[in-house]
One Martini backbone bead per residue (centre of mass of N, CA, C, O) as a GRO file, in nm:
protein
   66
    1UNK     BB    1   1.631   1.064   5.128
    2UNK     BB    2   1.687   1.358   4.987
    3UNK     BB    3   1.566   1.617   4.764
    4UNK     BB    4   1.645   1.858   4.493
    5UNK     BB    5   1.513   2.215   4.409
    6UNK     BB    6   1.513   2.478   4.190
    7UNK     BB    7   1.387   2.792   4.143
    8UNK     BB    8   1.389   3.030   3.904
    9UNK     BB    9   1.348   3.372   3.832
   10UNK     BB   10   1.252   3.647   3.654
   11UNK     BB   11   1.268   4.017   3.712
   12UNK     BB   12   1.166   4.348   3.594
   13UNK     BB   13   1.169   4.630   3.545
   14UNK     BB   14   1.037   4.977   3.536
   15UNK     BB   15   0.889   5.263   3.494
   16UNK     BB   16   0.835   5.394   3.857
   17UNK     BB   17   0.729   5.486   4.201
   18UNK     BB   18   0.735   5.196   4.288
   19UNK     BB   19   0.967   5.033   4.460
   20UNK     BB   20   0.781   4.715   4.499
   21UNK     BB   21   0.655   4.630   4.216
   22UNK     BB   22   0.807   4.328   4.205
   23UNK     BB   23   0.663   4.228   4.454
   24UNK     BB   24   0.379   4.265   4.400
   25UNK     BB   25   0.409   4.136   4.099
   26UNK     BB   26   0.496   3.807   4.220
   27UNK     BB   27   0.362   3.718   4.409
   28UNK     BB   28   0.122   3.500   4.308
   29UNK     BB   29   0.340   3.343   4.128
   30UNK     BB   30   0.511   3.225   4.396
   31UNK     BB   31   0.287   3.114   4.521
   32UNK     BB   32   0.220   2.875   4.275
   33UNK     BB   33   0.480   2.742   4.314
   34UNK     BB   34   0.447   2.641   4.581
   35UNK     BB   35   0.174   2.509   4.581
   36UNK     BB   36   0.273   2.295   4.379
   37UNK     BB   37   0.520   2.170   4.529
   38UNK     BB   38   0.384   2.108   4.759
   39UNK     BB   39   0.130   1.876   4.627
   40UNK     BB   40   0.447   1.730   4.581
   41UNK     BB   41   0.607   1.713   4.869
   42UNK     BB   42   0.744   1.988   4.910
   43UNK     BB   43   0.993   2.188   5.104
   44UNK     BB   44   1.043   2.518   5.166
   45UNK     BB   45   1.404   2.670   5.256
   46UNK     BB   46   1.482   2.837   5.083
   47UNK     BB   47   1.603   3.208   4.985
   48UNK     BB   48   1.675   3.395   4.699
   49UNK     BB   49   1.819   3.779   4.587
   50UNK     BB   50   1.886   3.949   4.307
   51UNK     BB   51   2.065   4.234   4.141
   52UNK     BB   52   2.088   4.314   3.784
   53UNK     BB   53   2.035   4.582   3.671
   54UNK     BB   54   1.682   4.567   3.601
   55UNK     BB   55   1.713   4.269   3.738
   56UNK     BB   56   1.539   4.014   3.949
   57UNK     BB   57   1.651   3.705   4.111
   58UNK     BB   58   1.469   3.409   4.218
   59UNK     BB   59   1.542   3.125   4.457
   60UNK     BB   60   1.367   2.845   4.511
   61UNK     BB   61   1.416   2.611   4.778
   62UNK     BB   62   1.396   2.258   4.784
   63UNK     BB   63   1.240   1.965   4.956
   64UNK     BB   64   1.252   1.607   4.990
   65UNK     BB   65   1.126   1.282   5.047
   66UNK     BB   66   1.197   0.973   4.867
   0.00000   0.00000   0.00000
């Protein structure tokens, strides 16, 4: 039987000339939590990302076997 789970972050934006600086400063933070999700036997399955206002919500979709 599969277990699900969802890990959501936000993100704000700044004012800023790099269009990218979101994907960039949130890079380490979004590796550690997968790297620590993986040592507990989950596997990342998807993906997702909205954007509204000035913040940007990430979505990380988790499953492992019980």
């Amino acid at each position: 039987m599969m277990e699900y789970k969802v890990e959501a972050r936000t993100y704000y934006t700044k004012m800023t000339t790099n269009a990218n600086h979101i994907a960039e400063s949130s890079q380490e933070e979004v590796q550690e939590i997968i790297d620590g999700y993986a040592a507990d036997g989950w596997r990342l399955v998807s993906t997702d990302a909205t954007s509204f206002g000035l913040a940007v919500y990430v979505y990380l979709y988790f499953e492992r076997d019980r």
